[in-house]
N, C-alpha and C positions, 0 to 999 in steps of 0.2 A: 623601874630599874634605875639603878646611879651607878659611880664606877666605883664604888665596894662592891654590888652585889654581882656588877657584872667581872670583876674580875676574878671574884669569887666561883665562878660558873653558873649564873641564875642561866635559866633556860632564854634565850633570846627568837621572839616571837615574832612577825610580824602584826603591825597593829592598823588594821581600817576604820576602826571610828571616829565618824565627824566629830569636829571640834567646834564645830560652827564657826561664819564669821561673825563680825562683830560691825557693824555699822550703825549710824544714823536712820529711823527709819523709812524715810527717803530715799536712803541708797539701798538701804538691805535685797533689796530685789533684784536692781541690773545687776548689782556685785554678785551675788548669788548664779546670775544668769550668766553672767560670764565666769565665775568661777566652774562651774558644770561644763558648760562648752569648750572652754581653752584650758583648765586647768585640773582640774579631777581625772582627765581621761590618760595624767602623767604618773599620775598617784600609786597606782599599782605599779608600772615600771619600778618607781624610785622607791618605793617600799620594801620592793624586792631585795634591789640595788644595796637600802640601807643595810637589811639584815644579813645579806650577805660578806658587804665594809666591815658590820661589827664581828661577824667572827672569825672574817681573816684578821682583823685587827686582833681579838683575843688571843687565836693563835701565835703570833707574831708577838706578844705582850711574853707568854708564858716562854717563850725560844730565844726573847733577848735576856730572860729574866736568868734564864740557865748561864747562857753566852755571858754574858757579866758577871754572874758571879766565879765562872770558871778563869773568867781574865785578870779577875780581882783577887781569886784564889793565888795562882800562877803569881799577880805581882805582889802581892804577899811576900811571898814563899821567897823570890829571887833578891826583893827588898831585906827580908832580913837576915838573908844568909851574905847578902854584899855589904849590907850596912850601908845602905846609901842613901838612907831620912825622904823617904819619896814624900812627900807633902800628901794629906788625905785629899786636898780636893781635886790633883792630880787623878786619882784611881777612877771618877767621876767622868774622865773623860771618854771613853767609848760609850757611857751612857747617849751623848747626844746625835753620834749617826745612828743607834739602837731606835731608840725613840722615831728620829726622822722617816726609818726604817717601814716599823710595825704605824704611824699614821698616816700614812701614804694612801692606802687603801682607803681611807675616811678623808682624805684630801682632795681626794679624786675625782669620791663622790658627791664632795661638796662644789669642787669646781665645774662638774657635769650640772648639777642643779639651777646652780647660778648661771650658766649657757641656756641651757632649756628651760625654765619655768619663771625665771625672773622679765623675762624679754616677755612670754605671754601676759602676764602679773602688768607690767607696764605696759600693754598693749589699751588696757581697759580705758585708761585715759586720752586714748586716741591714736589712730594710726600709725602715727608720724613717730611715736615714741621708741627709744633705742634704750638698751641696755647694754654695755660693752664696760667688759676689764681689759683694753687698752687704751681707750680713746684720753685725754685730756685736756682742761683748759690750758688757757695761753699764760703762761707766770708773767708777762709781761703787763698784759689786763689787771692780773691781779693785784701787781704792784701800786698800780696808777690809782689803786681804790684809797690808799693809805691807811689799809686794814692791817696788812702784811708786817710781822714781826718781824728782826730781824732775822736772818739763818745762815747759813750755810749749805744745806741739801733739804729738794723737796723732794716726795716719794706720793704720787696719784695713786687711788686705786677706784671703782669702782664710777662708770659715768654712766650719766642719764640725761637724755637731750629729748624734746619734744615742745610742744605750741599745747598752749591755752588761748581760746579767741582770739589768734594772732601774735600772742607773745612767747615769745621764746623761751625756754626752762632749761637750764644745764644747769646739773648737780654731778657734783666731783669730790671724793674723800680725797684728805690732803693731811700730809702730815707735815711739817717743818722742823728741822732739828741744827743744832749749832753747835760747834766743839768748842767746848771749856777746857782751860785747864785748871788744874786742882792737884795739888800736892804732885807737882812733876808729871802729874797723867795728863792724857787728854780724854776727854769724854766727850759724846753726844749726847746732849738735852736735847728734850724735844719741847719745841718752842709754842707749837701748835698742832692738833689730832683733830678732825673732826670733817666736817663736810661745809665746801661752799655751793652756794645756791646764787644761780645770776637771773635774773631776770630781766630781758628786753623792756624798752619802753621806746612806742611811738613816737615820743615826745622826746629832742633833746634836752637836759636839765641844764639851768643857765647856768648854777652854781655846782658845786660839790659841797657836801653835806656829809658829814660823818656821825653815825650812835656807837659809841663804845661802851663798855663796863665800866663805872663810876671806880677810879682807885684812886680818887681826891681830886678833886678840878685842878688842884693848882699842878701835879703830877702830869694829866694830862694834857694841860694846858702848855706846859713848858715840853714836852715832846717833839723830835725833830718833826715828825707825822704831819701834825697839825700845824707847821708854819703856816702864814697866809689864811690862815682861817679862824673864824673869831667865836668865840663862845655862846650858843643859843639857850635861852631860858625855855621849859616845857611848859607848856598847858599845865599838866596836873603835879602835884610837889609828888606825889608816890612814884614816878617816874623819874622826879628829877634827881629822886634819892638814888636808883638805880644805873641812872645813865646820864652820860656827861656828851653833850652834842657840839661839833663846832661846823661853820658854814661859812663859804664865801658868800652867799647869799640869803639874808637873815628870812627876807618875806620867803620866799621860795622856802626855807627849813621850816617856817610857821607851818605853811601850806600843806607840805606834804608831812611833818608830825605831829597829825591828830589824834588825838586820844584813843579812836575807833582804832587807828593804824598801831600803835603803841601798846595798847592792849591784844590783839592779831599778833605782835611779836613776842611778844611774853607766849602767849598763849603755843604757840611753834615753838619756843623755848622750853616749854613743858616738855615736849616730845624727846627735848635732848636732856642734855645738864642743866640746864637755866642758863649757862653761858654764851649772850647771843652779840653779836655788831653786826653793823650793817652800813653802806655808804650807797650815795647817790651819785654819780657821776657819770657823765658825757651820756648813754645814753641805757645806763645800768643801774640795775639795782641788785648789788648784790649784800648776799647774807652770809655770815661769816659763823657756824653753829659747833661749838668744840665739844666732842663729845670721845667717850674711854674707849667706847666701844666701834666697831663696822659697823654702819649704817644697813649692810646689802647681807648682810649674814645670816645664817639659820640657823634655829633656836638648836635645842639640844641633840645629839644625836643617837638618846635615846625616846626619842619623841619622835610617833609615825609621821611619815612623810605624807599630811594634807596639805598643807601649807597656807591653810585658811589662818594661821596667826600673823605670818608673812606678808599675807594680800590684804588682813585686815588693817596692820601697822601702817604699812608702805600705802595706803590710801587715807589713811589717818591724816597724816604728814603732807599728802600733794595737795588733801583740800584745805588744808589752812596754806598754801602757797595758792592756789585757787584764790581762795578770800581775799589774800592781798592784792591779787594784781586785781578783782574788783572792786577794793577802797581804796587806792592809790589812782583807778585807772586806766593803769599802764597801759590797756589796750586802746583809749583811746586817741586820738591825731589832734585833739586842742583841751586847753584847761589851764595848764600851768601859765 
């Protein structure tokens, strides 16, 4: 089904077949085992839940469809008998509490989902793991990474805190946006969308160390960001065509960007847009991953609710943060 045929009135069915997950095959079994246990037994509920969302939503689609055109009828009608040039994108306007209206039901149950099934989904990775649409990191942290474009308004959404052999994992969607003006308006751009990722380390770092997206050394190089810190050459030229590194600590940037680590970020770059930065400081490692989309969202809402593409994605993604913090180290207490 899509939303021609569904709003055409295709029959809306509940759907139980596995989609299977998708893992390595290493993990395919505890994944599997903990998907049965913690997660399958939500399936039916929210299956239910879906099909029930999509046809108050139909409903709702066909009653705002009436309601607007009788609104749009009416301001017609009073528009051309007053002659008063109502502008057409004017009439457009009760369109958007219409809309707000009849998704509500599918909003609802998307945010019920993300409460109950996301929290078990993160549990796999251990105990300690939380999943919460309130919590947030510190923008103050953030700042001090000298990842941080400039802005005007941040806006968090979706966190996830928990330990890998002792290191810490907080992952947070963020967005950054700044007002322009432009031809007497003002606007919000958005500066930045996507998801930071920090990671603890045992080990204070002597220096800070920053990887950005190459948009010409000399560009980045003359940036306020990067005062006090001086330009690192990479290991491999394919990297260095990508990324443009500066450090107050040259041996320490050697150190910790290896080729193994370099390629590990690319590779978690995959899972996003390609667009990835990352800094080392004080006693962090954070990842800076821009992506279009929510990280924490579900796929389509005409697709039954297993959520085995969900559990497979969202484990995709934490084991290459896995990988890093074992080629970096970070859980160990000496090295650097």
């Amino acid at each position: 089904m899509n939303i021609v045929s569904f709003i055409l009135g295709a029959p809306i069915k509940a759907k139980r077949q596995s989609q299977q997950l998708v893992a390595p095959d290493g993990d395919i079994t505890s994944l599997q085992a903990h998907y049965d246990q913690h997660i399958e037994p939500l399936t039916r509920k929210f299956e239910n839940r879906r099909v029930s969302s999509l046809k108050t939503l139909r409903q709702r689609i066909y009653f705002s469809l009436i309601i607007f055109s009788i609104i749009t009828f009416v301001t017609y009608l009073f528009d051309t008998r007053e002659r008063l040039g109502i502008p057409w994108f004017l009439y457009l306007i009760p369109a958007l509490p219409l809309f707000l209206w009849s998704s509500r039901p599918v909003k609802r149950y998307q945010s019920d989902v993300k409460a109950k099934v996301f929290p078990k989904i993160f549990s796999y990775f251990g105990s300690d793991f939380i999943f919460s649409s309130s919590h947030s990191m510190s923008l103050s942290g953030l700042k001090r990474s000298k990842l941080l474009p400039y802005y005007d308004d941040a806006r968090f959404e979706d966190y996830v805190q928990g330990t890998h052999k002792g290191v810490e994992i907080v992952i947070n969607e963020l967005e950054l946006t700044k007002e322009v003006k432009r031809d007497k308006r003002t606007e919000n751009v958005t500066r930045f969308k996507g998801v930071m990722v920090q990671l603890s380390s045992h080990k204070k770092f002597s220096g800070h160390t920053v990887v950005v997206r190459s948009r010409g050394g000399l560009i980045n190089f003359l940036s306020d960001s990067f005062k006090r810190l001086s330009r690192v050459k990479l290991e491999d030229p394919r990297f260095e065509k990508q990324f443009d590194v500066f450090s107050s600590d040259q041996i320490e940037a050697r150190y910790l960007l290896t080729v193994s680590f370099m390629e590990r970020l690319q590779e978690l770059a995959s899972c996003f847009t390609g667009k990835i930065q990352c800094a080392f400081y004080e006693d962090k490692l954070l990842i800076m991953l821009a992506s279009r989309e929510s990280r924490f969202e579900l796929g389509s809402i005409f697709n039954g609710a297993t959520f085995e593409y969900e559990f497979s994605q969202i484990n995709r993604e934490m084991q290459q943060l896995f990988a890093m913090i074992e080629i970096l180290k970070l859980d160990e207490y000496t090295g650097l």
